[in-house]
N, C-alpha and C positions, 0 to 999 in steps of 0.2 A: 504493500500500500504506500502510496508516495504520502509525502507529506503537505499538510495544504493545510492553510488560512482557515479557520471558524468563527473567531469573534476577537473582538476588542475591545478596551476602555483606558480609561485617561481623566485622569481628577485632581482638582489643587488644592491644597488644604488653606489656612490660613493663619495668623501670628499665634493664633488659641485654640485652632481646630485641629484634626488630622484631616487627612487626605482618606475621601471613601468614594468607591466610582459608584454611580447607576446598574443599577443588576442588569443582567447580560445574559445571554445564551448559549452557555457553551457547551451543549449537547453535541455530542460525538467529539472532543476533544479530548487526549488521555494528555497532553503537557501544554505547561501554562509556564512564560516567564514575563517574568517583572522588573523593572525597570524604575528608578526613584532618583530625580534630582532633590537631596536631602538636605540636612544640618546632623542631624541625631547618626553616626556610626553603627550603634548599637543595639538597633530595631529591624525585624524583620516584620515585611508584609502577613499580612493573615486574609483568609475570608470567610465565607458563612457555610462553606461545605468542610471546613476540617482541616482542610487539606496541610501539608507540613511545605513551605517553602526552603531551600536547600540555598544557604550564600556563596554568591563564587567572592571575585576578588572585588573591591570596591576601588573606588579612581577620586582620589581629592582636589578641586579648586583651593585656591589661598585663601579666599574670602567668601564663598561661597560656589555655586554651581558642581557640587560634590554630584558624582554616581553610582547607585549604590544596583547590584543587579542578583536575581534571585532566578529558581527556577523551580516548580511541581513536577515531579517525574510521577506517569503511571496516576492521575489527576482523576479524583471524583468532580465530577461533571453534571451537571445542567440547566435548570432553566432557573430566572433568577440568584445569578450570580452575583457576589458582592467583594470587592475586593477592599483593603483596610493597610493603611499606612498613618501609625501612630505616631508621628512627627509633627507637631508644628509647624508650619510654612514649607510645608512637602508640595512635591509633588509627583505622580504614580502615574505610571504606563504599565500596560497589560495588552500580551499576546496571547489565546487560548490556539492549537494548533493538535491537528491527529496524526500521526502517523510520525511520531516518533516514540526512538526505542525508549521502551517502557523501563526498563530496568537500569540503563547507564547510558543516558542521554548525553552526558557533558562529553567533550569532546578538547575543546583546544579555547584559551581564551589570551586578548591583549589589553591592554590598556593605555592612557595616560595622563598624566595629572598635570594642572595648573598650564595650560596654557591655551594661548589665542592665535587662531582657532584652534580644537583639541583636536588637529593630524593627525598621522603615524601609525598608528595598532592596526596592524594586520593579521591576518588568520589563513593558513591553510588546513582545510578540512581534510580527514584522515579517508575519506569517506567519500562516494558520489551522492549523489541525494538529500544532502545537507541541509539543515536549514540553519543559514547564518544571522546574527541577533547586531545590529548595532547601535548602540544610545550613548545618547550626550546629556550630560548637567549644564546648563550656560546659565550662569548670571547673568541675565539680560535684565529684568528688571524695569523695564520702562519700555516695554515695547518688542515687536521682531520676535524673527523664529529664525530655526538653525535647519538647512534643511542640507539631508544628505546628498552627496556627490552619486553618480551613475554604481552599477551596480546592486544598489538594494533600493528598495521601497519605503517609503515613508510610511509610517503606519499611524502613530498618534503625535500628538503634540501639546504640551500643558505651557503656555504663554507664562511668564513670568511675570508678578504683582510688585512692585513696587513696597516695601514692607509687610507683603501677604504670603508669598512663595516663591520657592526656585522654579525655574524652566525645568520640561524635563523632554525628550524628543526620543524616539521608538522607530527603527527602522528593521525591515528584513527582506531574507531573501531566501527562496528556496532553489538548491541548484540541482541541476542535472550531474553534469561534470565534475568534479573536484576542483574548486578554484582559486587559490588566492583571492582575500578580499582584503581593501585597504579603504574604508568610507571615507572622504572627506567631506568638512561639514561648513557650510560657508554661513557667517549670522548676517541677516541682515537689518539688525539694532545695532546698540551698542554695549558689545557684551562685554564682561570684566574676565577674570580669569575661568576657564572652561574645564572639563574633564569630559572621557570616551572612552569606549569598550567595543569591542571586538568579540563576538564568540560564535562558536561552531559547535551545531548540536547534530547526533546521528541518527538516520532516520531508522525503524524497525526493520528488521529484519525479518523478507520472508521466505516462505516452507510450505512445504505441504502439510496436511492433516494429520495428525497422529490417531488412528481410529481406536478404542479399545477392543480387547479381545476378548474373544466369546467365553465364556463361562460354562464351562458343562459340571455334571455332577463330581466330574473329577477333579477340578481344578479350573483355573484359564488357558487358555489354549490361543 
């Protein structure tokens, strides 16, 4: 089963609030990752199905536009979804996506921290059929969005408030071929120091059926 797109969201918190998105749908989706231009290091996303988000590496701005990135392998799923980032002046992206591997999804990841724009982190997948994650933290602050270079897709985007929340920007792609990817992210505000990530996730693996065997009074057979 190839990998493919099911649902998404994107939420800002504000100086006193957390970040919660709009319930969503993400029936037939077994992995979910998330995505947070943050403050807080030390919080992981939650939502309203259980589920346990896994942290890869996180990528710091000096002064803010920190990103922090997560992932649900093997994801209870569906309608009325609610995703939960318990940080003050957060803000959260969310990918729900099927048709990856269920049991060890991660793959390869890059990053890098405090600078403008946040370049450089590139990823080759180990793997064809990849699906590649890449998001940016920008202290933008007053305006503008960061939008990625060729190669991935724009997915969501949480605008930055001015003492309310960080930027936080979501892109992907799902490849055929095993590719090198290197996103470049151009703002078009005026953003203060940045941070970005890179990652490559693999998609399931498939097989045939394994049928079980017939039962007779003797045993299975």
């Amino acid at each position: 089963m190839a990998i493919a797109l099911i649902a998404d969201a994107a939420a800002g918190g504000t100086s006193s609030t957390p970040s919660e998105t709009a319930p969503i749908d993400t029936t037939g989706a077994n992995f979910i990752v998330l995505v947070a231009g943050r403050t807080d290091t030390g919080i992981t996303p939650t939502d309203n199905y259980s589920n346990t988000a896994l942290a890869l590496t996180g990528y710091n701005g000096i002064f803010g536009g920190s990103i922090g990135a997560w992932y649900i392998k093997n994801a209870t799923t569906g309608s009325g979804h609610i995703f939960y980032f318990n940080d003050n002046s957060s803000a959260l992206c969310v990918g729900a996506f099927s048709g990856v591997d269920p049991t060890s999804p991660f793959d390869v990841q890059d990053g890098i921290s405090a600078t403008n724009p946040p370049n450089g982190p590139s990823v080759t997948p180990s793997q064809n059929d990849s699906l590649i994650i890449a998001a940016a933290g920008i202290f933008e602050g007053f305006g503008g969005t960061a939008v990625p270079g060729s190669g991935v897709t724009s997915l969501n985007y949480v605008t930055g408030l001015g003492g309310t929340h960080w930027d936080c920007a979501l892109a992907y792609e799902i490849q055929t071929t095993a590719t090198t990817r290197s996103p470049t992210w151009t703002d078009t505000g005026s953003p203060g120091a940045n941070a970005s990530t890179v990652i490559a996730f693999k998609p399931a693996t498939s097989g045939g059926t394994t049928w079980p065997g017939y039962q007779s009074p003797f045993g299975w057979r």
